[in-house]
C-alpha positions in Angstrom: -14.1 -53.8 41.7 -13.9 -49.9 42.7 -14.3 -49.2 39.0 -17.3 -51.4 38.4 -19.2 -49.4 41.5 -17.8 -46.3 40.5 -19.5 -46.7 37.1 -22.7 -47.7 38.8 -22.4 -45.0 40.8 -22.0 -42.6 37.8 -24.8 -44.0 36.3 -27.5 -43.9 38.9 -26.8 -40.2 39.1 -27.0 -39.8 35.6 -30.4 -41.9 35.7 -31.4 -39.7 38.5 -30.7 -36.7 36.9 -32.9 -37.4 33.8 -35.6 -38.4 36.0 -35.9 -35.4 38.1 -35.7 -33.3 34.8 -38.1 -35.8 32.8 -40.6 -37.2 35.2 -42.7 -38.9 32.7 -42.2 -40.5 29.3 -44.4 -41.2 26.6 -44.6 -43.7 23.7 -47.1 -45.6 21.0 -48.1 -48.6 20.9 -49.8 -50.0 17.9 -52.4 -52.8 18.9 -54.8 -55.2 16.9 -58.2 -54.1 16.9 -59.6 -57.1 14.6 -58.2 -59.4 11.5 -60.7 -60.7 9.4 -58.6 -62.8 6.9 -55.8 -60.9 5.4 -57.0 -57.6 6.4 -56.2 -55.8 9.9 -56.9 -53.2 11.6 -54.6 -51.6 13.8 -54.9 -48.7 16.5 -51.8 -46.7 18.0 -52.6 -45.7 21.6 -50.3 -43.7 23.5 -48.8 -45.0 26.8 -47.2 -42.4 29.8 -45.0 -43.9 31.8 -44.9 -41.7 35.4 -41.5 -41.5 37.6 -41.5 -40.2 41.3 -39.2 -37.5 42.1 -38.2 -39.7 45.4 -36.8 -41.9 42.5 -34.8 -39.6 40.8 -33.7 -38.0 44.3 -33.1 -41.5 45.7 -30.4 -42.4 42.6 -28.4 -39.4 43.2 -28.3 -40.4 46.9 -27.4 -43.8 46.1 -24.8 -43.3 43.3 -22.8 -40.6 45.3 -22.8 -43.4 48.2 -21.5 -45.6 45.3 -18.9 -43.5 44.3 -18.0 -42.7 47.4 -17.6 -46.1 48.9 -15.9 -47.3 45.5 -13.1 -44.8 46.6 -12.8 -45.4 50.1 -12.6 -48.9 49.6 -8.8 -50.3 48.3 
């Protein structure tokens, strides 16, 4: 059990290091504009995807607790 909270411990701090340093992402998404039998048309649109720095900030927090408690506790 203390290794299994230790590890989620390790990786909300990892999470909330990557936030804090990457506080948005972006990617593209290909949609259907229209088919008309066999032929389609297609559009790529990007997508952002914001993240809060109170996120990042709040995984560290949490994942030190994590570790912190995994230790402690025998």
């Amino acid at each position: 059990m203390k290794i299994i909270v230790s590890v989620v411990g390790i990786l909300l701090i990892i999470f909330g290091i990557t936030t804090l340093a990457y506080q948005r992402f972006t990617y593209t998404k290909q949609e259907n504009v229209a088919q008309i039998g066999t032929l389609k048309i297609t559009a790529d649109s990007e997508k952002t995807v914001h993240f809060p720095p109170i996120l990042g900030g709040a995984s560290i927090v949490v994942g030190l607790l994590l570790i912190v408690v995994g230790r402690m506790n025998k």
